[in-house]
C-alpha positions, -999 to 999 in steps of 0.1 A, spaced: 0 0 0 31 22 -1 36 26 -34 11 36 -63 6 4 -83 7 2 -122 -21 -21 -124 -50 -10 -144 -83 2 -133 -117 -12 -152 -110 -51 -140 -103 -45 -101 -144 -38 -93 -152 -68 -114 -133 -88 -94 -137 -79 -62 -173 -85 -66 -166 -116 -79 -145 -127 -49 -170 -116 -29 -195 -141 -42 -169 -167 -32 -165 -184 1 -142 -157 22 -112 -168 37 -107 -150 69 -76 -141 95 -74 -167 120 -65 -137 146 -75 -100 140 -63 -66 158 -80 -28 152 -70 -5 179 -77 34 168 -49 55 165 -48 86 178 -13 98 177 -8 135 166 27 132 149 12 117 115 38 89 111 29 59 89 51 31 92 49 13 62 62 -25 75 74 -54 50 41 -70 41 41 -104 58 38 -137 41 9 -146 66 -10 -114 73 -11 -85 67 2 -51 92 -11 -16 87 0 16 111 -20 45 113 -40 41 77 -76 62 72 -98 34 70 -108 50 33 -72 38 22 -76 5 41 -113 0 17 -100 15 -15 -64 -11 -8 -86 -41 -3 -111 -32 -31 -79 -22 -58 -99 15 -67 -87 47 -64 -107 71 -50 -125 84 -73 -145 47 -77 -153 48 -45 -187 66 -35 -202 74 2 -174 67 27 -179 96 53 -155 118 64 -145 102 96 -134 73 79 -107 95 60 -99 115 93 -96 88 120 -67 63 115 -64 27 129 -35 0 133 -53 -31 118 -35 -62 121 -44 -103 108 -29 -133 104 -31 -167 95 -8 -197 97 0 -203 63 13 -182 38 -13 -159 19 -14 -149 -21 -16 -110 -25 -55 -121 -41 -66 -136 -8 -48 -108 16 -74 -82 -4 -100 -107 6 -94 -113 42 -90 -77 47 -123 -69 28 -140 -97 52 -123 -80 81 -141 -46 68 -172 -64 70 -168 -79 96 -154 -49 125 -166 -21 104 -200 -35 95 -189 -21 58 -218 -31 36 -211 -21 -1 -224 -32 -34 -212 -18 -72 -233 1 -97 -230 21 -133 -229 58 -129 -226 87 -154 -193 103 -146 -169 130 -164 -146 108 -181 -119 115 -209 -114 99 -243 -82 95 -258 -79 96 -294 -51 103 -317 -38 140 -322 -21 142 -355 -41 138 -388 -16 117 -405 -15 93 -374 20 98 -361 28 90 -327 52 115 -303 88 104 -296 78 94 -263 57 62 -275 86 37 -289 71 6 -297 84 -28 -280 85 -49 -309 101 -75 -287 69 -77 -274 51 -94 -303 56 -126 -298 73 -133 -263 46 -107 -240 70 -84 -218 67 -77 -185 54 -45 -174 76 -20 -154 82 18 -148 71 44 -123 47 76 -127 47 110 -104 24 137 -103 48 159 -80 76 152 -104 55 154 -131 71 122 -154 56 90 -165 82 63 -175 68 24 -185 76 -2 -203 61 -29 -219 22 -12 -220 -4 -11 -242 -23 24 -253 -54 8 -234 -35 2 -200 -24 31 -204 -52 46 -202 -70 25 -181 -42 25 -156 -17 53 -151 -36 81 -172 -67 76 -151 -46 77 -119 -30 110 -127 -62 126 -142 -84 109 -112 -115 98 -136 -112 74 -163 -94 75 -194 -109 56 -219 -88 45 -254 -103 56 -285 -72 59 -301 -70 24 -320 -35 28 -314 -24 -13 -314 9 -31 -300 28 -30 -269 50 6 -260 75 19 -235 63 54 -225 80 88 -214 61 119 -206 76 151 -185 48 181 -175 49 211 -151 28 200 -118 -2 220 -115 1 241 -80 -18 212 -65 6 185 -74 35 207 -58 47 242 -61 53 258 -89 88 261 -100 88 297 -120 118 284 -142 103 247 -147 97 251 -187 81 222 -190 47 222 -208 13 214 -190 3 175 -188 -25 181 -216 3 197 -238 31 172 -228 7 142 -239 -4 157 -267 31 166 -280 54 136 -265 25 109 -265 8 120 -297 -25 115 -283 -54 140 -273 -77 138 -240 -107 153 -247 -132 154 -215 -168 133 -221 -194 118 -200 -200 80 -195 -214 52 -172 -183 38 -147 -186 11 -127 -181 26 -87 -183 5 -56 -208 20 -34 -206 21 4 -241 14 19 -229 17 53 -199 16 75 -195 20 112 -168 28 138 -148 -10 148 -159 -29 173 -128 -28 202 -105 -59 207 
């Protein structure tokens, strides 16, 4: 939960819902204690092979982690559950998949939290990417992994809002999208581009004052611009239906 995952977005509801038609394998022993220490340290321990360990997490991190959705596909958590933080521990004697950690701490959720969810279609601002140039050339910073063909590549690379750089390799212009467009953006990016085959991407922006502080002599161009120039793609805003995970109602945890 440390570090901003490259996986795409669109499958992670799906299955999550899925699992949670399945049988629910649960900790064997289970620990939430509020935390209500004022110095705003998060430890962030090696994940165990047998449990899982979180220090001082919102409990909206701890549902978007075990559902795999940012937050903007995540509807109705209230705001005590992003301003109290908890130290949630569970284990089991046996070691766990990364798949059935997610599961055990969504069954956890359930039940401590009494978190009762379920997943619907919503119209939600959206953007479309499509290609920018009329005669379909693509920007120096899509080089295409023709490696990739036949043998599929592993997928790699890091992205930074604060920084303001994308670099991956071995992605497709739908993951892309799907995945570390959407994160950055914070809505989905869907791929109209028809863009096909397998890339290693590099993009550099100026951060909005949001992301970080503006740097007066950063001459970097906007993240619109730098994707439109370097990627040779356009995001153009739209409305669609997403997929969100709705939460029906959630309470304060039971004490140990």
């Amino acid at each position: 939960m440390g570090r901003l995952a490259l996986a795409t977005i669109a499958p992670c509801l799906i299955a999550a819902t899925l699992a949670a038609q399945q049988p629910a394998p649960v900790f064997e022993v289970v620990s939430v204690r509020r935390n209500t220490s004022t110095d705003g340290t998060i430890n962030i321990p090696p994940t165990p092979p047998d449990g899982v360990v979180l220090h001082n997490r919102a409990l909206a991190e701890v549902v978007r982690y075990a559902y795999q959705l940012p937050p903007f596909l995540v509807v109705g958590l209230p705001r005590w559950t992003e301003d109290e933080r908890f130290d949630i521990a569970g284990k089991v004697a046996r070691p766990i998949t990364e798949t059935e950690r997610q599961s055990m701490v969504r069954t956890l959720l359930a039940d401590r939290f009494r978190l009762k969810t379920h997943s619907e279609r919503r119209e939600q601002p959206v953007y479309v990417m499509t290609r920018a140039r009329a005669d379909g050339t693509l920007g120096s910073g899509l080089r295409p992994r023709t490696d990739c063909a036949n043998t599929p590549c592993q997928r790699s690379g890091s992205l930074s809002r604060v920084a303001g750089v994308i670099r991956i390799r071995g992605i497709t212009m739908a993951g892309l999208a799907d995945g570390p467009l959407s994160l950055i953006l914070g809505r989905i990016v869907r791929d109209e581009s028809g863009i096909e085959g397998v890339f290693d991407v590099q993009a550099s922006w100026r951060p909005d004052a949001v992301d970080a502080p503006v740097d007066p002599n950063d001459q970097r161009p906007s993240f619109f611009t730098a994707i439109q120039e370097q990627l040779g793609v356009r995001l153009q805003p739209g409305r669609a239906p997403v997929e969100v995970l709705v939460i029906d109602s959630v309470e304060r945890p039971t004490p140990d």
